[in-house]
C-alpha positions as CSV (number, residue, x, y, z in Angstrom):
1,X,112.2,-218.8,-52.2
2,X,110.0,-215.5,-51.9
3,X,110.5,-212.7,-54.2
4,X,111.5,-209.6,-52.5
5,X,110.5,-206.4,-53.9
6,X,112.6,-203.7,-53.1
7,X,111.4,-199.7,-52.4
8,X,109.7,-197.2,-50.6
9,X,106.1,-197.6,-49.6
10,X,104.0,-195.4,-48.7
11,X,101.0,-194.9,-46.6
12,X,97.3,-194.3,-48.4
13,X,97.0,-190.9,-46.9
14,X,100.4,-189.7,-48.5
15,X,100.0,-191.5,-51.5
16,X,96.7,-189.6,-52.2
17,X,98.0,-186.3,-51.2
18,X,101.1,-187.0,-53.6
19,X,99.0,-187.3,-56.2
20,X,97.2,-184.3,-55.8
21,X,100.1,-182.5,-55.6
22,X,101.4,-184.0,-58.7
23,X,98.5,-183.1,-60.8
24,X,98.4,-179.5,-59.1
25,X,102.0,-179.6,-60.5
26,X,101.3,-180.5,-64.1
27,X,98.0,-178.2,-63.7
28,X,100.2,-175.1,-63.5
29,X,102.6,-175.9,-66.1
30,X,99.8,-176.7,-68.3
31,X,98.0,-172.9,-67.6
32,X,101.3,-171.4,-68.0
33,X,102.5,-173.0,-71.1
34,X,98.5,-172.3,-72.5
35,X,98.9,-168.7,-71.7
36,X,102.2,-167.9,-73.8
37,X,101.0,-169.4,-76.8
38,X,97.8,-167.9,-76.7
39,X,98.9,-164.3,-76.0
40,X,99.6,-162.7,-79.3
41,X,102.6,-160.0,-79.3
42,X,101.2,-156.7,-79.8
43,X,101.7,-155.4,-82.5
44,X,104.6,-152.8,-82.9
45,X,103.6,-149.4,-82.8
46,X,104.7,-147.1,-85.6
47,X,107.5,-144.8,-85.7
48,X,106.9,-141.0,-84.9
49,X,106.3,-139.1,-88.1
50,X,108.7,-136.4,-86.9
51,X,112.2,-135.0,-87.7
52,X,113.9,-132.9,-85.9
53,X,116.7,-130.4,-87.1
54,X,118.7,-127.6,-85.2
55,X,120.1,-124.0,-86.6
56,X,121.6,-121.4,-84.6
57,X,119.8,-119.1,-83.2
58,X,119.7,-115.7,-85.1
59,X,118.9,-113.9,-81.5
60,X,119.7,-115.1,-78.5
61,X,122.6,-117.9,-77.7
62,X,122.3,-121.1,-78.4
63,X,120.7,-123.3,-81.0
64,X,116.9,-123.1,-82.3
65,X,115.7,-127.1,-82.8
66,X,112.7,-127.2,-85.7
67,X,110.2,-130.0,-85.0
68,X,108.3,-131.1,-87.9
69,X,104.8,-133.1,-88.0
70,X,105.7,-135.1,-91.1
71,X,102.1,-136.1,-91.5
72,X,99.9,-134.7,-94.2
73,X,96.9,-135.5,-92.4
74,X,97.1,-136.4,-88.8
75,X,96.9,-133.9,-86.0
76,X,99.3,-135.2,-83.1
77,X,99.2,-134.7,-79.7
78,X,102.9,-135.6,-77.8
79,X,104.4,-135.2,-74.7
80,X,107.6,-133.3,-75.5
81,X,110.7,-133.8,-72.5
82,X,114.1,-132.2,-73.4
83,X,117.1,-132.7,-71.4
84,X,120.4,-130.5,-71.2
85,X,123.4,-132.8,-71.4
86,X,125.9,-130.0,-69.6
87,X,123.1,-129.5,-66.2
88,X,120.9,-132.7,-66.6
89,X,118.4,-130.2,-66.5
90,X,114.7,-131.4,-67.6
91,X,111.4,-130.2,-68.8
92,X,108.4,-131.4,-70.2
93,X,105.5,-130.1,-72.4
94,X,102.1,-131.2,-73.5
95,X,102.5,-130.1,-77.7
96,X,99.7,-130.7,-80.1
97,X,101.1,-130.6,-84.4
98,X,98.7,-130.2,-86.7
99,X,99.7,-132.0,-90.2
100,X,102.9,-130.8,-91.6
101,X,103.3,-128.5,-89.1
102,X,106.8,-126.9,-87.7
103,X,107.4,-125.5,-84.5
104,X,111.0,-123.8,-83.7
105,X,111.7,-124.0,-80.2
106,X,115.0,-122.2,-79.1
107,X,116.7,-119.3,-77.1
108,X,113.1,-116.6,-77.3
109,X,110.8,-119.9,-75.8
110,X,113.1,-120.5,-72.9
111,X,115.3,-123.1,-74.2
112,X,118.8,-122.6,-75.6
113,X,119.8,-125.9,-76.8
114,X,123.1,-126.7,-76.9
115,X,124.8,-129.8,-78.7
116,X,124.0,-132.9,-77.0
117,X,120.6,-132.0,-75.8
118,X,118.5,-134.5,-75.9
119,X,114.5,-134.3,-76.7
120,X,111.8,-136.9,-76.4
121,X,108.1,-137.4,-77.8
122,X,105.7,-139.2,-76.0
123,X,102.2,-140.5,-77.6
124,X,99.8,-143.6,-76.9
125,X,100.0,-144.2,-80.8
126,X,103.2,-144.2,-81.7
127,X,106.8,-145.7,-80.4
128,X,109.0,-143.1,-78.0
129,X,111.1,-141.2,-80.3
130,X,114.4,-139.5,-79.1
131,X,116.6,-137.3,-81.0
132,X,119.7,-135.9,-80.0
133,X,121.1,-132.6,-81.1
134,X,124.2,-132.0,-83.2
């Protein structure tokens, strides 16, 4: 008696075009599993070398915030967005600190901060830094 062999066959034209998709297949997971292991994390940028603290204001309403460039030698340039917690109100200013440098902003510059304000610094170099006020 004649073996039977059981299956699916397939035509030469399909079998070759399987196989090309096959190894167009593996060709993609191969890229893609080359390119996570060979992009290194970047590295974390450092923190901010600022604090923040707030006072009230001696004239005027409202609290003065003191911004201090911790740094004793680096001059650093930072975008600088506050944000009112009671309007939602926002504004943003390019601020350059020279090394252990502080700058009071407050009621007098435009600003009385209240508690809950939020500020934020912005630089290439360093991670966003947020502070809230108390």
């Amino acid at each position: 008696m004649a073996e039977q062999k059981s299956g699916v066959t397939i035509g030469k034209p399909y079998y070759y075009l399987a196989l090309v998709l096959i190894a167009i297949v593996i060709g993609v997971v191969f890229m893609s599993l080359r390119q996570n292991t060979q992009s290194p994390l970047a590295p974390p940028k450092p923190e901010l070398p600022f604090s923040v603290k707030s006072r009230p204001a001696l004239l005027g309403q409202g609290l003065v915030v003191i911004i201090t460039n911790n740094s004793p030698a680096s001059e650093i340039p930072v975008l600088v967005t506050i944000t009112s917690a009671k309007t939602n109100a926002t504004t943003s200013k390019q601020m350059v600190f020279n090394p252990k440098q502080s700058i009071e902003i407050g009621y007098a510059q435009g600003w009385p901060f209240s508690p809950g304000d939020t500020l934020k610094f912005f630089n290439k170099d360093y991670r966003e830094e947020g502070f809230t006020i108390r």
